[in-house]
N, C-alpha and C positions, 0 to 999 in steps of 0.2 A: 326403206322402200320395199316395194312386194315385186317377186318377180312370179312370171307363171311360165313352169316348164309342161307342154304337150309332147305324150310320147305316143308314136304311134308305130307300129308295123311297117315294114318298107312296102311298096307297092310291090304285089307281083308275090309276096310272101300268105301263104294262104292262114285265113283267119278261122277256127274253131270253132270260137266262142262266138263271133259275129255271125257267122255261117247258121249257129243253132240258134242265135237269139231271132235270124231274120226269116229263119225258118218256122218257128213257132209264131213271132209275127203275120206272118202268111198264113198259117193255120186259124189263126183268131180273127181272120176277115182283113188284114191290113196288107191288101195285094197290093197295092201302090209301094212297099218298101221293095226294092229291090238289091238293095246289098247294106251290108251293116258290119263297120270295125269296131271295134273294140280298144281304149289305149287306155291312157292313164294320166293323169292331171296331178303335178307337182306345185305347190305354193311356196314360196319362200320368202323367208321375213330377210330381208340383212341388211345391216347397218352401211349406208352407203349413199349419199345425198347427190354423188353425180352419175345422170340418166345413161352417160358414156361409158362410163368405167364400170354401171351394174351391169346393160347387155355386154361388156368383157368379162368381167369374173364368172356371170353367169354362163356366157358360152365354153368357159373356160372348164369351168362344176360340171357342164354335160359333155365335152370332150374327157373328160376326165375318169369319169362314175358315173354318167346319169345315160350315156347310149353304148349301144353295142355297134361295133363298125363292121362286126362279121357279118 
């Protein structure tokens, strides 16, 4: 089965790279953007047929390694 891990920024944590993409957006005429994050998209293959026990393992992988809790 495939899982998809979405990592994003906490709220309230400020974004750089969103900040300058949405800002150059603005500059090239696209005023209707008004804020833009920036994450990162994880795909994972793993051997695992029941739909219960991958969101486990899986939230497990991102307790684990895959987030920061600071």
């Amino acid at each position: 089965m495939q899982a998809i891990v979405n990592i994003s920024l906490k709220e309230g944590v400020l974004d750089p790279q969103g900040r300058a993409i949405s800002h150059s957006l603005n500059d090239l005429g696209f005023n209707e953007v008004s804020d833009v994050r920036v994450g990162k998209q994880i795909l994972l293959e793993i051997d695992e047929t029941d739909p219960a026990r991958l969101r486990q393992r899986v939230a497990r992988m991102c307790e684990t390694l895959l987030s920061n809790t600071v």
